[in-house]
N, C-alpha and C positions, 0 to 999 in steps of 0.2 A: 504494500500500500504506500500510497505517497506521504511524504513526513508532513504534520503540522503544523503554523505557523505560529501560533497564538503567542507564545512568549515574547515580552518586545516588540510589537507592533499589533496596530488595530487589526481586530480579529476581521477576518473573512469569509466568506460562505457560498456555496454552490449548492445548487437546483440537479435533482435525479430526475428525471421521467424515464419508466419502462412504459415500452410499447409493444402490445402481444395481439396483431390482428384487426387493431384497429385505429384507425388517423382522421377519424372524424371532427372529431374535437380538438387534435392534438395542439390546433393552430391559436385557437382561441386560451387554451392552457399557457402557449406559448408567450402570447401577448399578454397574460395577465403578470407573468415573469416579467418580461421585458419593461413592462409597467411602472415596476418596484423601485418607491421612492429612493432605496438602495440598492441599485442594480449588484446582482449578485458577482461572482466573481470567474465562476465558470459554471455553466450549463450541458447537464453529459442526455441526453436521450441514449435510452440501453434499448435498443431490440431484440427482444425477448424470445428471438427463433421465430420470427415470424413470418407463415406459411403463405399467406394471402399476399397474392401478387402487388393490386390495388397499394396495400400497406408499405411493401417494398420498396416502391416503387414513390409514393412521397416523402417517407425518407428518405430515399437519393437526391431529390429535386432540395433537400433543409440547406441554406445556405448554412456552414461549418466556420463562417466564420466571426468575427464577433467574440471571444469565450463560447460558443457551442459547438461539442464533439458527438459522435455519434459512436457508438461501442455496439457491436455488433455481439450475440453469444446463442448457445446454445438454451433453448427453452429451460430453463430452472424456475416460473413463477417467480410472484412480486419480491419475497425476498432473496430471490438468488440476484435477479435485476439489482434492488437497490443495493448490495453488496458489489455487483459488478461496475456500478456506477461509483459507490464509494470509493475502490480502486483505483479511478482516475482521477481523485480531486486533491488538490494542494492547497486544501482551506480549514478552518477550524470548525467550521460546524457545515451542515448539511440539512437542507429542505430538502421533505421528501413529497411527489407530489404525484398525484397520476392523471394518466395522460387525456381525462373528461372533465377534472374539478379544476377549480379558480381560488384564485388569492386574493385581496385586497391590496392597491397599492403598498400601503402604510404598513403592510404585516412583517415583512423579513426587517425592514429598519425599527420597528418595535420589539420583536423578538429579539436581535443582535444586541440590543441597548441592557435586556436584561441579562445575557449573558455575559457582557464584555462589566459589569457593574457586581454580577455575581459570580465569582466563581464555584461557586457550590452548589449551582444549576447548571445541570446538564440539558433539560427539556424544556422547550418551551413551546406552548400551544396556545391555541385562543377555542373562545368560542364561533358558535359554525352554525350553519343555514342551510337547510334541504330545499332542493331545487332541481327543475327538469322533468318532472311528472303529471299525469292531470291533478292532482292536489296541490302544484302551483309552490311557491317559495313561503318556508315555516321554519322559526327555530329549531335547531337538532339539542333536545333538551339532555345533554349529558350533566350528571355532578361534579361537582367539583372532585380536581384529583385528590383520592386519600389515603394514602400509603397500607393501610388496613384493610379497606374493603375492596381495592381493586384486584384481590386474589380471586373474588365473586363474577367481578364483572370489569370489559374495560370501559373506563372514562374519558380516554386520549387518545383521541382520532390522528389517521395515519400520516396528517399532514403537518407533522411538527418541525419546528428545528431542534437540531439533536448535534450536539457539542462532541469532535466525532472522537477527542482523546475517550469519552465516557462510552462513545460507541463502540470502536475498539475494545475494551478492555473487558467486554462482557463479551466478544467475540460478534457482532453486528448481530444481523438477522440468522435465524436458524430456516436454510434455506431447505430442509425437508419439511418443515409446515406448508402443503401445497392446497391444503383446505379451507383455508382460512384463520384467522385470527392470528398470523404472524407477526402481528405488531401487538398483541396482547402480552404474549409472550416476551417479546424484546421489555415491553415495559417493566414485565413483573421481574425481569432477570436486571434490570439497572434500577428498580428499586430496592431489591435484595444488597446491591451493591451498595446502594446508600445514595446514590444519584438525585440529585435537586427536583425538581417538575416545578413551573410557573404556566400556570393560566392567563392569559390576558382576557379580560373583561368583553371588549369590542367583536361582534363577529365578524372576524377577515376570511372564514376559509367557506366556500362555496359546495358543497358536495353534491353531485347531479347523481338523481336516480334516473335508472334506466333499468330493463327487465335484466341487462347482464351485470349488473351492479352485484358486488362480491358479498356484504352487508346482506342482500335479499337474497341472493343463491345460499349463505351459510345460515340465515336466520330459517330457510322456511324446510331444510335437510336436515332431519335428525339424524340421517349417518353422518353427514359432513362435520357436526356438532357431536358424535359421539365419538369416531376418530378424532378428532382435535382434541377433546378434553378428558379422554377416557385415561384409565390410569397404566395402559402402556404403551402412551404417544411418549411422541418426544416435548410435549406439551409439557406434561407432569414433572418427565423427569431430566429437566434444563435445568431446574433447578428445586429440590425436592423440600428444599429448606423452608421456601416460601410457604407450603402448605404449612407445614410443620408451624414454623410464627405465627400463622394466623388461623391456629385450627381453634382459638378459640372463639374468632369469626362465624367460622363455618359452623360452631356449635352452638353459638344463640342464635344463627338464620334457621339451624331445624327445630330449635325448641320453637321460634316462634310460630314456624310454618304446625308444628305440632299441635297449638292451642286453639289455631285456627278453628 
């Protein structure tokens, strides 16, 4: 991987997008990047083995240049992508984004502000907005992050900046989670670790539904959700501790569920 910079000079930051089959959107994602009252510092689009001629074939046409590279790999899913992306950047933190959601100008120059202020956060997110469906644009009502209960459920949508010494050192994304909820997982392993989380208040991050939306293919699969979370995924055992801290969690959610 490429070395960090962050010691002695203003931090920096690069934008991931994987693209696996589709470049619909990819343009609009793009300019909401390009947007960024702090233009990032490099921009990697990862091709995630993509079959589809169409898709191919607009990635050729991406101007490369600017800070944008194009990485090319063999299909490994979203977290094998943002892995292969993270191997090309020589910056300190990392937006990760996919290739249908949007940003808010003002989001990566607020998130950077808390990292470069804290060094004891590793993550930073905001609040977010569902959009793209006949139900039209709603708040996406998550709680607030809390180091306790997110062993239950996650709270921290996929589009954070993520400080990448802290990324690193839990080993990034575990790229055989191909089911979903890969970024649950990465949180609960850099909360173990001791890792910061800052929420920002304002919603910057756009998340468009659509029927192939990852969120609604893993919500409405009870295999997809029982391979992920079952207790001989690699889910459980990344890191086996975290249940263990918080079994005393998981013990007042069944008493309650029990009095019900």
């Amino acid at each position: 991987m490429s070395p960090n910079i962050e010691e002695g000079s203003a931090l920096t930051y690069g934008v991931v997008i994987p693209v696996f089959n589709r470049h619909e959107y990819l343009e609009e994602a793009l300019s909401s990047v390009r947007a960024q009252t702090l233009p990032p510092d490099q921009i990697v689009l990862v091709d995630d083995g993509s079959s589809r001629e169409e898709t191919i074939e607009f990635l050729d046409r991406i101007d490369q240049g600017g800070g944008i590279s194009l990485v090319r790999i063999e299909n490994r899913g979203p977290g094998g992508a943002f892995n292969a992306g993270r191997a090309e950047l020589g910056t300190d933190a990392m937006l990760f984004l996919a290739d249908d959601d949007l940003i808010a100008p003002e989001y990566a120059e607020e998130a950077m502000s808390v990292l470069a202020a804290d060094r004891s956060v590793g993550v930073v997110y905001c609040n977010a907005v569902l959009f793209g469906d006949e139900q039209g644009e709603r708040p996406w009502l998550l709680p607030p992050y809390d180091p306790r209960t997110i062993v239950l459920d996650n709270m921290v949508h996929a589009a954070a900046v993520v400080r990448l010494r802290d990324y690193d050192a839990v080993g990034g994304y575990d790229q055989s989670l191909r089911s979903g909820r890969e970024d649950h997982d990465l949180w609960l392993r850099m909360t173990a670790a001791g890792v910061g989380f800052h929420r920002l208040e304002k919603p910057m991050f756009r998340y468009r539904q659509t029927p192939g939306s990852v969120n609604r293919q893993f919500g409405t699969s009870i295999e997809r959700m029982a391979e992920t979370y079952g207790g001989s995924s690699r889910f459980v055992v990344n890191d086996p501790a975290v249940a263990g801290i918080h079994a005393t969690v998981l013990a007042a959610l069944v008493s309650r569920i029990r009095v019900r």
